[in-house]
C-alpha positions in Angstrom: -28.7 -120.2 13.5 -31.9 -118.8 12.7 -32.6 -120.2 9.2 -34.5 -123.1 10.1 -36.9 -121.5 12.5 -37.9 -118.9 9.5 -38.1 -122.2 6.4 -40.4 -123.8 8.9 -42.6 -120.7 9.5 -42.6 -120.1 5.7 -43.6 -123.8 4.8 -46.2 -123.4 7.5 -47.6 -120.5 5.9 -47.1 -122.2 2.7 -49.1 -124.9 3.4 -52.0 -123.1 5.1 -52.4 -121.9 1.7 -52.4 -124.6 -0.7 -55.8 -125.6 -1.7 -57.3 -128.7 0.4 -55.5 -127.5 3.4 -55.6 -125.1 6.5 -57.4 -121.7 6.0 -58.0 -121.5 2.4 -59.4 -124.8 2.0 -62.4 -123.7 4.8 -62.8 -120.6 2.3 -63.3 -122.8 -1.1 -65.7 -124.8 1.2 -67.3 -121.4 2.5 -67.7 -119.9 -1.1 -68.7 -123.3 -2.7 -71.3 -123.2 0.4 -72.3 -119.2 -0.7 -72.7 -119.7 -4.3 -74.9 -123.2 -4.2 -77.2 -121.4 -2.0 -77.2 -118.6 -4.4 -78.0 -120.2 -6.9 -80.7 -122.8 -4.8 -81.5 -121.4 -2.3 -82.2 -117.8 -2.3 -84.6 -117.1 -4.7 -87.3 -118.5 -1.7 -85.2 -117.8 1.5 -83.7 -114.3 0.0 -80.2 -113.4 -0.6 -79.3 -112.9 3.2 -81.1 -116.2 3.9 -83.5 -114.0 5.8 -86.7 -115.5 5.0 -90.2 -114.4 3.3 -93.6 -114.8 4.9 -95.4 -114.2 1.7 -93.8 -117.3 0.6 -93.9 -119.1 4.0 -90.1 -119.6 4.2 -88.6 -119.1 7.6 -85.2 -117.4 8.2 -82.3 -119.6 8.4 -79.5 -117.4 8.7 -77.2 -118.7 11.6 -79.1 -121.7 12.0 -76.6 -124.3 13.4 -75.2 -126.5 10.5 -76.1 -130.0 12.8 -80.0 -128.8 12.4 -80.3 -127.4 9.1 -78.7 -130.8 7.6 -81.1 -133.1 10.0 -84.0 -131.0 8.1 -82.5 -131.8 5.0 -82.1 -135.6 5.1 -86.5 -135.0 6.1 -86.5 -133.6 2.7 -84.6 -136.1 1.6 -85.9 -139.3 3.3 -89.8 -138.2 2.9 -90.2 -136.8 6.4 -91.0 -133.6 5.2 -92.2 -132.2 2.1 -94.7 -134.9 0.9 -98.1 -132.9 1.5 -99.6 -131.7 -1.6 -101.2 -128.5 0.9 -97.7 -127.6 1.2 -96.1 -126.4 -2.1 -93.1 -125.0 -0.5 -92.3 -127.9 1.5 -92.4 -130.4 -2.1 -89.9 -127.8 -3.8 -87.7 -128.3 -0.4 -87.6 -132.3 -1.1 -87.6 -132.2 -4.4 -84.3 -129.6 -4.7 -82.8 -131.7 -2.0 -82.8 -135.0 -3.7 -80.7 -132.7 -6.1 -78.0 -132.1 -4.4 -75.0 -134.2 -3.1 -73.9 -134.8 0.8 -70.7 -132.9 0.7 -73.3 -129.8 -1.2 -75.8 -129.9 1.3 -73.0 -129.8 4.1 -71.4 -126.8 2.3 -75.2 -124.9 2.7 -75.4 -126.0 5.9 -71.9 -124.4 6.7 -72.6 -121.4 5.1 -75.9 -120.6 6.5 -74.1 -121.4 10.1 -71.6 -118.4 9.3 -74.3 -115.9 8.4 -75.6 -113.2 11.2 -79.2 -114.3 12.7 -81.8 -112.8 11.7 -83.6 -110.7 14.5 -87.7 -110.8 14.3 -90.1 -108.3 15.1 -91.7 -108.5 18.2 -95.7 -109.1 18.1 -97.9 -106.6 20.2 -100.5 -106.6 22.5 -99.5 -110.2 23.0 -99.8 -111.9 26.8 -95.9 -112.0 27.8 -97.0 -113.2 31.6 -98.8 -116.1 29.7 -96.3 -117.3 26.7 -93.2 -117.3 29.9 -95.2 -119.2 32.0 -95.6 -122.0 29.4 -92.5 -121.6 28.1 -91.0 -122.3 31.4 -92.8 -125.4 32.0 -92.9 -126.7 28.5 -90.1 -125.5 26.1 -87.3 -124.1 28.5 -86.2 -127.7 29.6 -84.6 -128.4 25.8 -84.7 -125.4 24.2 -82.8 -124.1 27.3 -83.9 -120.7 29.1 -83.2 -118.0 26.3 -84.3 -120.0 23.3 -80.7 -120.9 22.1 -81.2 -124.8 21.6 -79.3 -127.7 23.1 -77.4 -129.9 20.3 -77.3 -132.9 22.6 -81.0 -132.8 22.7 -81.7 -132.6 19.2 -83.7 -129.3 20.2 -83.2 -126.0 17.7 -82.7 -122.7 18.3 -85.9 -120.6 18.6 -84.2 -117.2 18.5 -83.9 -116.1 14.6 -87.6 -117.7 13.5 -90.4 -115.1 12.9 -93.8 -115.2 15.0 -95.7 -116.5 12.0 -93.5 -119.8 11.2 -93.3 -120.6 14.8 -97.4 -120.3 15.4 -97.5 -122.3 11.8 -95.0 -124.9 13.5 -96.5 -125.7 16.4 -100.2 -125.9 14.7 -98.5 -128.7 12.5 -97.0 -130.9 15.2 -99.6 -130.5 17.1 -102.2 -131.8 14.6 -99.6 -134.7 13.3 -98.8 -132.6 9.9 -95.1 -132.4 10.9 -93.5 -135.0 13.0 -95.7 -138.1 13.4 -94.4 -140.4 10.1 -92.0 -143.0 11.5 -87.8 -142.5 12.4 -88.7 -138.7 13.5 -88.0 -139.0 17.1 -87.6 -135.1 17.4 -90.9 -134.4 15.5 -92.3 -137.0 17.7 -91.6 -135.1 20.9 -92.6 -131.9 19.1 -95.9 -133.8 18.5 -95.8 -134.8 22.3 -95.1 -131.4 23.6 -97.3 -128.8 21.2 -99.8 -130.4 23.1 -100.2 -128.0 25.9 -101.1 -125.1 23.7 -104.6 -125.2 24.5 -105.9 -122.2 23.4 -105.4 -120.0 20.4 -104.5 -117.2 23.1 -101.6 -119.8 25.0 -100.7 -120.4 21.3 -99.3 -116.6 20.3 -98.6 -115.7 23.8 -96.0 -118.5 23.9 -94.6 -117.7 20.6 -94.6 -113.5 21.5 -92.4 -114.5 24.2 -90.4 -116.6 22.4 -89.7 -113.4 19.8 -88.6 -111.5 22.6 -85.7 -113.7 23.4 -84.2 -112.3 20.4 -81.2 -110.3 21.2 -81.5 -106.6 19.6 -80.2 -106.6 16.0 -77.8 -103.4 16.4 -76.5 -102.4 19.7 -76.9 -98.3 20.5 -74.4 -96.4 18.6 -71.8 -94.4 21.2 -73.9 -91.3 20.2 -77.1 -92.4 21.6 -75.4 -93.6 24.7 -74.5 -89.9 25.5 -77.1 -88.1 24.2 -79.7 -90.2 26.3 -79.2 -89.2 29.9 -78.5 -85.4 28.3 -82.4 -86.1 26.9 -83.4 -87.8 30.6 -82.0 -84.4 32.3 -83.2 -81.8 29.9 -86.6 -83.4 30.8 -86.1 -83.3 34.6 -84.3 -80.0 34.7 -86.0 -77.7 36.9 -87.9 -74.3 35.4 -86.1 -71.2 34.8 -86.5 -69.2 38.1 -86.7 -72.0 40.8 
């Protein structure tokens, strides 16, 4: 009576496992995704995709697999990556053009798996400033805590370092990224990166941008109890009162 019920389980699990199906074909795409950016990709980016400022590559850990393969086909289609000033940005295209579709979509799905990469904060930065302009001119499609919005074609913010973000927004707003034609996106970058006025408005809104990033580690269950014992060790009164 209950044979069937257990072959049908067992050819379930059976057929989860064969290669090209269920869970472990998502794993040979995973690892197929982990080793091309391995062997591609990291030497630049690093091996936790974290970035390098010395080399002016951003982080792209986490970065959502529908953006990082838009950025790509720029590589690919001569949006990006065809200004001698920008060394970097050539080896992009030109590593690109290397690689298939179904490879670049296996990068793009790996990246998407990895942890984000938390930033440091800048100091002595104008926070009151950078959320004023941020709430007029980025919140609307990069939504209110710097996650991104797929339908709008707009990125996550959270996970970029201060120094690619200032970088970013110099170039769209002098027409080095985003103005060459069937770039609608850039375009609006272009559009928008207008409003930084000022060199001050400039790092102000990208300070406040950093501090969207959640904290990389929460507290550990140590700290949480040694804290207020720290907070009433401080306030407790002097011996004789």
């Amino acid at each position: 009576m209950h044979l069937l019920p257990s072959l049908l389980l067992l050819q379930a699990l059976l057929l989860a496992l064969m290669p090209g199906t269920g869970y472990a074909a998502e794993d040979a795409a995973k690892q197929a995704g982990q080793v091309l950016f391995r062997n591609v990709c990291a030497s630049c980016h690093g091996p936790e995709a974290q970035g390098a400022e010395p080399l002016k590559v951003p982080s792209i850990a986490g970065a959502p697999s529908w953006y990082v393969l838009r950025q790509l086909d720029n590589f690919r289609e001569g949006r990006r990556g065809t200004n001698a000033a920008e060394p970097q940005a050539m080896i992009m295209a030109a590593m690109v053009k290397a690689l298939s579709p179904g490879q670049l979509q296996s990068v793009a799905n790996y990246l998407q798996s990895l942890p984000l990469v938390v930033p440091t904060a800048p100091k002595n930065a104008n926070l009151a400033m950078g959320k004023t302009l941020f709430e007029e001119r980025c919140m609307e499609c990069h939504r209110y805590n710097g996650s991104g919005e797929m339908t709008f074609g707009s990125p996550p913010l959270v996970g970029l370092p201060d120094w690619y973000l200032i970088a970013q927004l110099r170039k769209f707003k002098t027409g080095e990224r985003g103005a060459t034609p069937a770039d609608p996106y850039g375009a609006k970058m272009v559009f928008s990166s207008q409003f930084i006025e000022s060199e001050e408005a400039l790092c102000s809104v990208v300070s406040y941008i950093v501090t969207l990033n959640a904290p990389s580690k929460p507290p550990l269950l140590d700290d949480l109890f040694q804290a207020p014992q720290s907070k009433s060790a401080v306030a407790s009164p002097k011996p004789g009162r």
